[in-house]
C-alpha positions in Angstrom: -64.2 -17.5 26.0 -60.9 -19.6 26.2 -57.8 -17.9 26.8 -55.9 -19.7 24.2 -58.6 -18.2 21.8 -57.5 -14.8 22.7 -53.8 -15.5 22.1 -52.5 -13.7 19.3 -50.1 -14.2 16.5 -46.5 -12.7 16.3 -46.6 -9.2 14.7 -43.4 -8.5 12.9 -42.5 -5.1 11.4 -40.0 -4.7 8.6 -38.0 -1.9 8.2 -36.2 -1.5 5.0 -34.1 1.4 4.1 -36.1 3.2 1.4 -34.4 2.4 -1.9 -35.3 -1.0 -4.0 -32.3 -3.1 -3.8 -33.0 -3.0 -0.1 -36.8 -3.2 0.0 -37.0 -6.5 -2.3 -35.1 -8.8 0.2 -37.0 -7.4 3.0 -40.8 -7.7 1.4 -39.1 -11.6 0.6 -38.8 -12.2 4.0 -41.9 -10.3 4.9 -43.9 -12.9 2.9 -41.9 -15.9 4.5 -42.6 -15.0 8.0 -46.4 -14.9 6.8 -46.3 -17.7 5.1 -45.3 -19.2 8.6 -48.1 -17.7 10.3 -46.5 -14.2 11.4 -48.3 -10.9 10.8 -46.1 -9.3 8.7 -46.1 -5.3 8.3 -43.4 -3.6 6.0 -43.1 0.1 7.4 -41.1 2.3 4.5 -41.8 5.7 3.1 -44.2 7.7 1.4 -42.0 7.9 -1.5 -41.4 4.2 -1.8 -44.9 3.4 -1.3 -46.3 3.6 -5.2 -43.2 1.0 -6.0 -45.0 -1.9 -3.7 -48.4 -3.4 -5.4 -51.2 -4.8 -3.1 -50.2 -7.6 -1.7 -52.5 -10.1 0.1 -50.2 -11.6 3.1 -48.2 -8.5 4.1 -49.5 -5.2 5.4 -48.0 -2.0 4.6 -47.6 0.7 6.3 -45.7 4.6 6.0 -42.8 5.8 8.1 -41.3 9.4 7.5 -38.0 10.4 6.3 -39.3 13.8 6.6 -39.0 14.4 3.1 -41.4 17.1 1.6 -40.9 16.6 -2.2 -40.8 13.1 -2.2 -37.8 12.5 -4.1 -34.4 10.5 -3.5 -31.8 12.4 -2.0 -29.9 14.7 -4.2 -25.4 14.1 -4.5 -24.2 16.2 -1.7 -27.4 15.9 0.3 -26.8 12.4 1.5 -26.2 13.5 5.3 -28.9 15.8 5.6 -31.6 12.8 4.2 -30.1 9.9 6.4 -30.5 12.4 9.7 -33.8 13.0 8.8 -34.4 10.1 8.1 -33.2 9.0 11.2 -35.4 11.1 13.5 -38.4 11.2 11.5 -37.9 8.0 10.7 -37.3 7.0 14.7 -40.3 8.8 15.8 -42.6 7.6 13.2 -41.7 3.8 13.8 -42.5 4.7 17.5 -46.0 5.8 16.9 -46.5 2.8 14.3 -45.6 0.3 17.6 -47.9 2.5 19.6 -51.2 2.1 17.7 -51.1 -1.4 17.4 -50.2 -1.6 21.5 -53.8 -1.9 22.3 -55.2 -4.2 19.2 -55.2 -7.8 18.3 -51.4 -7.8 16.8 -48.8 -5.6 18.9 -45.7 -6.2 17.7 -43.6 -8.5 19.1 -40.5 -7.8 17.1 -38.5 -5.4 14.3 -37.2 -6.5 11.6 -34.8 -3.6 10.6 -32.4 -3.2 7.6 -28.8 -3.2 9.1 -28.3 0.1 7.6 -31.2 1.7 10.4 -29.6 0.9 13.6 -31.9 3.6 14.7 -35.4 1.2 14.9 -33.6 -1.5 17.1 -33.3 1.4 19.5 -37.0 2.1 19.1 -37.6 -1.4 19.7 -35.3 -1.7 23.0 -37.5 1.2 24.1 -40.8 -0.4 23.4 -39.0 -3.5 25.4 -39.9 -5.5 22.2 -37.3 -7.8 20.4 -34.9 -6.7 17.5 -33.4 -8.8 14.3 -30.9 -7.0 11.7 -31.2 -7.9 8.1 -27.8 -7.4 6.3 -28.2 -7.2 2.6 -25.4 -7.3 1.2 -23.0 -10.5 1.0 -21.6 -12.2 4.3 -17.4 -11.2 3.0 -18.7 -7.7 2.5 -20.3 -7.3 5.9 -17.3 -9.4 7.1 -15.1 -6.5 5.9 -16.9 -3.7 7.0 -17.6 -5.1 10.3 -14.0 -5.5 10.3 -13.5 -1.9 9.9 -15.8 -0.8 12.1 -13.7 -2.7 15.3 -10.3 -1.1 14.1 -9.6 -4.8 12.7 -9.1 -2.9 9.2 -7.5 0.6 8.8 -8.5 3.4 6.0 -7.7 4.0 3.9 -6.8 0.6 3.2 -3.3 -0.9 3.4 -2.5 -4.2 1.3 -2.8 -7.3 2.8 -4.9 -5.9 5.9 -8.3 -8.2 4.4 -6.0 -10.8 4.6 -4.6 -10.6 8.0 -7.9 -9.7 9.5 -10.0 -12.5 7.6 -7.5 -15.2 7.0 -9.9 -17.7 5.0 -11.4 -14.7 2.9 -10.1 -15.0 -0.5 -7.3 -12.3 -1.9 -8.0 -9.2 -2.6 -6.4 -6.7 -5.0 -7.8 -3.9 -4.0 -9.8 -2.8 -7.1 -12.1 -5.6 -6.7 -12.8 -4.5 -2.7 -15.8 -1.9 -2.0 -15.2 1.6 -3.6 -16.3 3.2 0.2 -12.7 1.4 1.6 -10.9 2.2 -1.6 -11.6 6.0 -1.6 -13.2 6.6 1.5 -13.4 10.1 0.8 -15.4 9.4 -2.6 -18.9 9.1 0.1 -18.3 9.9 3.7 -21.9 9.7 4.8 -22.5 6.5 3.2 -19.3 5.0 4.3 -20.0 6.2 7.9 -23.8 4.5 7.2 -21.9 1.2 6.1 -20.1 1.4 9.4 -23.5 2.4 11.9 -24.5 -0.8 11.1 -22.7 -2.5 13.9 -23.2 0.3 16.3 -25.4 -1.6 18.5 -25.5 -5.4 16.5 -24.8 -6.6 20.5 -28.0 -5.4 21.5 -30.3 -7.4 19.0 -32.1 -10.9 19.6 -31.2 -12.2 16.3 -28.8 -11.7 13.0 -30.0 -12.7 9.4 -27.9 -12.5 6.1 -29.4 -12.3 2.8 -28.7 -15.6 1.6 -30.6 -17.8 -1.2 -34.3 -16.6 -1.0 -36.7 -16.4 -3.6 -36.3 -13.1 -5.4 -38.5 -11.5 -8.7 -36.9 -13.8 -10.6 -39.3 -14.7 -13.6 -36.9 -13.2 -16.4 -34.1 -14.9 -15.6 -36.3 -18.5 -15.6 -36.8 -18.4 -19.4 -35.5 -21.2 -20.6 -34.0 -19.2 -23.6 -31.9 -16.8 -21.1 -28.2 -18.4 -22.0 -26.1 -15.5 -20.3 -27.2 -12.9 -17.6 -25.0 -9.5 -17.9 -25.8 -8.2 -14.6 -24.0 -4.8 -12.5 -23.4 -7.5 -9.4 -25.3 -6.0 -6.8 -26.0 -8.7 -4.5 -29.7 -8.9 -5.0 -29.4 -9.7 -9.1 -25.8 -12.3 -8.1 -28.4 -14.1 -5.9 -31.2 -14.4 -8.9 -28.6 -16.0 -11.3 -26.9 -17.9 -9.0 -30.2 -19.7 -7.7 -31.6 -20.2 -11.0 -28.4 -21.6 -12.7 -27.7 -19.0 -15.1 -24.2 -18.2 -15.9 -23.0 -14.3 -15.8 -20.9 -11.5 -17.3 -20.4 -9.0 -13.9 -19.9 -5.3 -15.5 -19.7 -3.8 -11.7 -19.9 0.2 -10.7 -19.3 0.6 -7.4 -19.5 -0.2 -3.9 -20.3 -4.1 -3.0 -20.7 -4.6 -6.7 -16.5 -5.2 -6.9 -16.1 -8.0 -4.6 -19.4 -10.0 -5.3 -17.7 -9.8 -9.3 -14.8 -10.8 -7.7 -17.0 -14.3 -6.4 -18.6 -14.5 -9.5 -15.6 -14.9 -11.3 -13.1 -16.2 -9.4 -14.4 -18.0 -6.0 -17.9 -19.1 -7.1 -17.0 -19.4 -11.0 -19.9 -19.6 -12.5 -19.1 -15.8 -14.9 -16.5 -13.7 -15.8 -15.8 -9.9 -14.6 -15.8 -7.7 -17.4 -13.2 -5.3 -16.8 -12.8 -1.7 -17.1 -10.0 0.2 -19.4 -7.4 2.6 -17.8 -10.2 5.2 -18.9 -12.8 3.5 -16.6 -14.8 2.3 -19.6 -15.8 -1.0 -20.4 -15.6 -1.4 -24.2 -17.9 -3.2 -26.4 -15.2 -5.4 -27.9 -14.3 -6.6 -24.3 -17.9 -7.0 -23.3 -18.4 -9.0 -26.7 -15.5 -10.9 -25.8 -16.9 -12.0 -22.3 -20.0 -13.3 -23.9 -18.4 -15.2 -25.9 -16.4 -17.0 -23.2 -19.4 -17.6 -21.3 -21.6 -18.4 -24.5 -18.8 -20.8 -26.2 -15.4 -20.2 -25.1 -13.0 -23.1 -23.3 -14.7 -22.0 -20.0 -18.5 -22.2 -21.2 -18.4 -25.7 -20.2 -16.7 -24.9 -16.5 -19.1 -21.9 -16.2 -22.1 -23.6 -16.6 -21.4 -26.7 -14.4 -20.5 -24.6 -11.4 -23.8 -22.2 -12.1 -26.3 -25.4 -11.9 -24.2 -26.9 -8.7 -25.2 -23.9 -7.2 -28.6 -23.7 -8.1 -29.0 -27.0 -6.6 -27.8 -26.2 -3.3 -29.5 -23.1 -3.2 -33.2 -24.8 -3.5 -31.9 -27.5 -0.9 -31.4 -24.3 1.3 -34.4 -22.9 0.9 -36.4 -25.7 0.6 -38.5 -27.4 3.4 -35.6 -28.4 6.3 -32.8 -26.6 4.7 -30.7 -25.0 6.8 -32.6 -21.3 5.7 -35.9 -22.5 6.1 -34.8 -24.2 9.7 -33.3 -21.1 10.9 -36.4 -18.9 9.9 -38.6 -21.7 11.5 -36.3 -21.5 14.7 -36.9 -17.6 14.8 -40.7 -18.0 14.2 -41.2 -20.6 16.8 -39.4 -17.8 19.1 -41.7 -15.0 18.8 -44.8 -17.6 18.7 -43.1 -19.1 22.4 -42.6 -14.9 23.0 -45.9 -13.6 22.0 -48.3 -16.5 24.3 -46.0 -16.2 27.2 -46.4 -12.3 26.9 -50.2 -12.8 26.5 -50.8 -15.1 29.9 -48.6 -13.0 31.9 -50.9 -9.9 31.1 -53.9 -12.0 31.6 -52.6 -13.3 35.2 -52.0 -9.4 36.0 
């Protein structure tokens, strides 16, 4: 037998952390590395196994959170599920890497959600590469990365976004992430937020969720005129890369900023807006519709919406800068994996 016929592909595992806004992103890029060539495994947890159907090009596989009832962490329990999470989670990955050590596909790299800093550690001791996957926006992982280096104080001070990210736009500080508003309101998942650069020097590469192709089949129907969506990063993406222009009623967290883009950077929405009791009323929401339906706007709106739509297919589409960089990174581990391969044959 040839030793080029015994040459493996690159085996990629994907790591998300276990809830959907996170998994969808990372099962999208899952199925792009295949679609390259890569084996592609997505490693996530018993409990978020029944919410991924068969799928043809990318294995999946269970990790532990260590989680007995299978449910989502209850309020208040937050700290005690991500450090289980974290070892269960650590030593689980590790056996995953172990059983496929002696097969046709070892894996040759992780592919972690930037909220698990804990599998590029894993990987560093398997001596096998690591890529973060941020999913949220690049100004909110701007911000927090700020944060995280002392760039940005909490609570926060106005004009500090400012000062630290001179090109971001201006901030209020209600539309800037609830965790650096009230960082008291969710300590754990502020401090999660902040893990994520613990050890972002140690890995090989660095990908932002940017235009990909998400679920998106609703939002295609040509008779969807408006999308009234709660902003989290993964819906902002859908409308903006099918065209479709939006009414942002945000919650919490990132949601506040990415309204923010929708309505005043990228405008292609408007942000409907809360009352001093918190509550967004029905007349205002009715009011927002209208703008974006038929108001002096409408026009505006839905010019910017399909500008963006356009760029985002040339991103994503063959030679784009997306697709280049995701090319770049799978010629990589292909270069990696045969070089690996012959030196273990020469030993």
């Amino acid at each position: 037998m040839k030793v080029d016929n015994i040459i493996s592909k690159p085996h990629v595992v994907v790591v998300p952390y276990p809830s959907q806004g996170h998994i969808n992103p990372l099962l999208q890029f899952a199925k792009r590395l295949a679609s390259k060539g890569v084996k592609a495994t997505l490693a996530t947890t018993e409990h978020t196994l029944s919410s991924i159907s068969v799928l043809e090009d990318v294995a999946v596989e269970p990790i532990s959170d260590g989680q007995v009832n299978d449910r989502s962490p209850q309020a208040g329990s937050e700290n005690t599920f991500l450090e289980s999470f974290r070892s269960n989670g650590s030593s689980s990955l590790a056996r995953l890497i172990e059983n496929h050590q002696n097969t046709t596909f070892p894996v040759t790299c992780v592919v972690y959600d930037a909220f698990l800093p804990w599998a590029l550690d894993v990987a560093k001791e398997y001596g096998i590469l690591g890529a973060a996957f941020f999913t949220n926006s690049a100004a909110v992982c701007a911000i927090f990365c700020c944060v995280s280096h002392g760039l940005i104080g909490l609570p926060l001070k106005s004009g500090e976004v400012e000062c630290a990210l001179p090109k971001m736009p201006l901030f209020k500080g209600n539309d800037l992430p609830t965790f650096l508003r009230k960082p008291e309101s969710y300590p754990a998942y502020l401090a999660m937020k902040l893990s994520q650069f613990s050890n972002l020097d140690l890995a090989n590469w660095v990908f932002c969720n940017s235009f990909e192709d998400l679920e998106v089949e609703v939002l295609a129907h040509e008779a969807i005129g408006c999308f009234v969506t709660h902003c989290g990063w993964n819906s902002t993406l859908e409308g903006i890369s099918l065209g479709v222009p939006m009414v942002g009623v945000p919650q919490w967290s990132d949601q506040l900023p990415d309204a923010k883009f929708i309505e005043e950077i990228w405008r292609v929405g408007v942000w409907a807006k809360e009352d001093d009791d918190g509550v967004v009323r029905r007349e205002n929401l009715g009011e927002c519709l209208k703008e974006v339906m038929e108001g002096k706007r409408s026009k505006e709106i839905r010019e910017s919406a399909l500008k963006l739509r356009e760029l985002s297919k040339k991103t994503v589409s063959y030679g784009g800068s997306s697709d280049k960089h995701v090319e770049d990174f799978v010629e990589h581990l292909k270069c990696t994996c045969y070089a690996t391969t012959k030196v273990e044959q020469m030993g």
